[in-house]
Every structure is written in structure tokens, then in C-alpha cells.
N, CA and C of each residue as an Amber inpcrd file, in Angstrom:
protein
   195
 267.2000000  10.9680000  -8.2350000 265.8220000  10.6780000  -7.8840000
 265.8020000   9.6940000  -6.7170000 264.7740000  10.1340000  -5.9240000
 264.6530000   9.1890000  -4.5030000 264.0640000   7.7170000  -5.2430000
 264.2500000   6.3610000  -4.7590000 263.6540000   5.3670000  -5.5510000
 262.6460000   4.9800000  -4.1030000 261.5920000   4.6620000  -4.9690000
 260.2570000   4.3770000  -4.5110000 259.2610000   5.1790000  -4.4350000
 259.1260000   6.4540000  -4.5160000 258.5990000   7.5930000  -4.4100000
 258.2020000   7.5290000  -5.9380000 258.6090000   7.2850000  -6.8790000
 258.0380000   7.4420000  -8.1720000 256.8600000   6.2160000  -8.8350000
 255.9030000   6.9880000  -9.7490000 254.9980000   5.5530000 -10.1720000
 255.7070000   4.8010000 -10.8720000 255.0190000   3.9510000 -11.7060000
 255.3910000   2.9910000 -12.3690000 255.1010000   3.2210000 -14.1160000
 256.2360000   3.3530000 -15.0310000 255.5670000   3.8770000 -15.8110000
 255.5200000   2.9350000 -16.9450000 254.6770000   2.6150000 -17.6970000
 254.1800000   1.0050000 -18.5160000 253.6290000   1.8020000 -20.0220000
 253.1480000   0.8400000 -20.8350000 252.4830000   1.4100000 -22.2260000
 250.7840000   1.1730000 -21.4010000 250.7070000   2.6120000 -22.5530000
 249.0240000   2.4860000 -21.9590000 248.4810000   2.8440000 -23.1990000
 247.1820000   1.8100000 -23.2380000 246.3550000   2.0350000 -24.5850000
 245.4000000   3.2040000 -24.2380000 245.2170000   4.1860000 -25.4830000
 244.0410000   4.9020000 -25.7270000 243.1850000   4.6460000 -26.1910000
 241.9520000   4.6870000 -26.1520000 241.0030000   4.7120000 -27.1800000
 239.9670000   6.1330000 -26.7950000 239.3960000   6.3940000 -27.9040000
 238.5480000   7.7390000 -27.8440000 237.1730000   7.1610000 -28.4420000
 236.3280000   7.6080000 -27.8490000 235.0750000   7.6750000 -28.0790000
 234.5950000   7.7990000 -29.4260000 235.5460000   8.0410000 -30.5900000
 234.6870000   8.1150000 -31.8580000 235.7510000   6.2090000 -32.3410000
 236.4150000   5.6310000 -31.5560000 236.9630000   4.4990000 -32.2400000
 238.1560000   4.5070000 -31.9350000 239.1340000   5.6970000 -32.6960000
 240.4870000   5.9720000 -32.5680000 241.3820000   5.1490000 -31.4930000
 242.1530000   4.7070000 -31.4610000 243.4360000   4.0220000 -30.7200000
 244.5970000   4.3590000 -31.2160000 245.7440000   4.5940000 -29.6770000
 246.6160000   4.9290000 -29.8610000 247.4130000   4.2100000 -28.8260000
 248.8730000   3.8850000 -28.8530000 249.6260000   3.4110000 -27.5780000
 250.4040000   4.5850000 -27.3980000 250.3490000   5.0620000 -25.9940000
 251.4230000   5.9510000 -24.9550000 252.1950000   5.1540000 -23.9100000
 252.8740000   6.1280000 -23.4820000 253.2840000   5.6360000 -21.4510000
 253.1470000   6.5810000 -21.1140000 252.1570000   6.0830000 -19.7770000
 251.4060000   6.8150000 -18.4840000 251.7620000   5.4860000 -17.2850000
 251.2250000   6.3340000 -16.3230000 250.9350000   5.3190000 -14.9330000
 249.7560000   4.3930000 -14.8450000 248.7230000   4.5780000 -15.9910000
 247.6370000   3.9010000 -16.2970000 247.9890000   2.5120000 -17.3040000
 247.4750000   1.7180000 -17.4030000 247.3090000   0.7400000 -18.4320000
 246.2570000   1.0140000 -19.3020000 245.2740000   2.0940000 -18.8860000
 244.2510000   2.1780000 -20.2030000 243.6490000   3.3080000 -20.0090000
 243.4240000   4.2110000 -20.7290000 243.0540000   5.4400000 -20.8250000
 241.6940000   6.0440000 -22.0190000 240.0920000   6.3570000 -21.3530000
 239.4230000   6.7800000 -22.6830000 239.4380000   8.0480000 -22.0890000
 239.4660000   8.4070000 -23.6450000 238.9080000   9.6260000 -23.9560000
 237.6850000   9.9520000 -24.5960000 237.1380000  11.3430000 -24.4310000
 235.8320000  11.8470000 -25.6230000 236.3400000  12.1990000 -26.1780000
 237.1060000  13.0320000 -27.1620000 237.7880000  13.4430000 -28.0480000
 239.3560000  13.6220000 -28.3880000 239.7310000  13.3610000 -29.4480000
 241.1350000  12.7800000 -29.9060000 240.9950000  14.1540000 -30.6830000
 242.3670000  13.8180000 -31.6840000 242.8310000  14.5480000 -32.8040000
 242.1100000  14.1190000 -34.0620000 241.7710000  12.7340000 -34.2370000
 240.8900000  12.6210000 -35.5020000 239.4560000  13.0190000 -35.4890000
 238.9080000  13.2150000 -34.1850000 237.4000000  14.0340000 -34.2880000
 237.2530000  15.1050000 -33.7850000 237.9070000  15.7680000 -32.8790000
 237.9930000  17.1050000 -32.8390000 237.4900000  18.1640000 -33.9560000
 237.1350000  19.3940000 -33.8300000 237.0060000  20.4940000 -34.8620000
 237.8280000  20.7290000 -35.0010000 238.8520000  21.2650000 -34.2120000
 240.2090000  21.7330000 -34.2630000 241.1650000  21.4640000 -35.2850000
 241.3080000  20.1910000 -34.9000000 241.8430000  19.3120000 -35.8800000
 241.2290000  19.1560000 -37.0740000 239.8580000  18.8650000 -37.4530000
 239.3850000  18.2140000 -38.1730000 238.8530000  19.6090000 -39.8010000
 238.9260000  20.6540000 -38.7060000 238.6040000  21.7630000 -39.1950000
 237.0110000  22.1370000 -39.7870000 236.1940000  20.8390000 -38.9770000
 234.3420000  21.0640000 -39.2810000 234.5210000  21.8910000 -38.1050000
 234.5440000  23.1660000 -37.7880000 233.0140000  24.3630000 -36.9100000
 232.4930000  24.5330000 -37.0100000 231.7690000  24.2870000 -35.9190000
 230.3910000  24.3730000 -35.7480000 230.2810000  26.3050000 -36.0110000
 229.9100000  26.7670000 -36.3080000 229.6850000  28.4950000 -36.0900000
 228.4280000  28.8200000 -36.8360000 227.9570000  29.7730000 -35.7650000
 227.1100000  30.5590000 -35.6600000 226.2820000  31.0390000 -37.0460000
 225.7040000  30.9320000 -37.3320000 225.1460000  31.9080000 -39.2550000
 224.8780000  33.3680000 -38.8070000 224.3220000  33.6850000 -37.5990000
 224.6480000  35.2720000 -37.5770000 224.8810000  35.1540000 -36.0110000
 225.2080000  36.2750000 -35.6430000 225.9980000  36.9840000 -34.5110000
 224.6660000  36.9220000 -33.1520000 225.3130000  36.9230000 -32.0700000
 224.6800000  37.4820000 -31.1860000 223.5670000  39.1780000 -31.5070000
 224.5010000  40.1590000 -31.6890000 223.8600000  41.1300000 -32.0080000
 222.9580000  41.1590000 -33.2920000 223.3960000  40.2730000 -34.5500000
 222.3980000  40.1730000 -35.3840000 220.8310000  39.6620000 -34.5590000
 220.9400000  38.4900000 -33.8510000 220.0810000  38.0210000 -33.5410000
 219.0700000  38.4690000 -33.0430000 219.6150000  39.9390000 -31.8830000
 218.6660000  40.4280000 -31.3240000 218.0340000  41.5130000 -32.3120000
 218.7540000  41.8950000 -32.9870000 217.9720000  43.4270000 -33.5780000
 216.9360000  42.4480000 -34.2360000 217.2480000  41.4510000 -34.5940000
 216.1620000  40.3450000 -35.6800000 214.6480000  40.3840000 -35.0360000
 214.9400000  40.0540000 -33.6880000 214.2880000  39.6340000 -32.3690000
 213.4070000  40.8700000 -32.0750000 214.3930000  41.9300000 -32.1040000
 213.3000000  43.5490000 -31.8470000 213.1170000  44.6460000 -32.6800000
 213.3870000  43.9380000 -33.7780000 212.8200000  44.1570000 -35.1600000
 213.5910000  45.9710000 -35.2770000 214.6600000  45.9230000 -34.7520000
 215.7260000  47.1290000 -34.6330000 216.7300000  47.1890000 -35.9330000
 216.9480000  48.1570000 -36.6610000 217.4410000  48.3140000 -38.2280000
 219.1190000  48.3980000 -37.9510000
């Protein structure tokens, strides 16, 4: 590796928008986020989804059987 050409790489705190903190290393000293692994759906496994479909919706809409 060429020296000087590279950043500097340090611990950097996270925090996320619902609270959550975490320590990494990045080139940053501090890093937010909107969503982590503890509030995510993904993770968290609450989805949001739909109660009926696109196509339900419309036949609902034009009163189609």
C-alpha cells in the first residue's frame, strides 16, 4: 500500500434514530442513522402489509365480481 493516500481509520460511534448505539471503525468519528437492526421490519419481523391486494382494491372500487 502507497502510505498517505489512505484515510485514517479510528472507532466510530453509531447511534440510530430509534436510541440504539453501537461502536465500529470507519473514517468518521460519529455516524447516525434512521434505521438499525433493532427497529427495522426486517429484523424486527412487524410488516407493515397490505389487508388486500392492489387488484382486490380495484374490483372493490368498480364494484367488478
Amino acid at each position: 500500500m502507497k502510505k498517505g493516500i489512505h484515510p485514517e481509520i479510528k472507532e466510530c460511534k453509531v447511534t440510530c434514530a430509534c436510541g440504539n448505539t453501537f461502536n465500529t471503525k470507519s473514517n468518521k468519528s460519529e455516524i447516525q442513522l434512521e434505521t438499525c437492526n433493532k427497529c427495522h421490519s426486517f429484523y424486527t419481523g412487524k410488516f407493515k402489509t397490505a389487508k388486500t391486494g392492489n387488484v382486490q382494491k380495484f374490483k372493490d372500487k368498480y364494484g367488478i365480481e
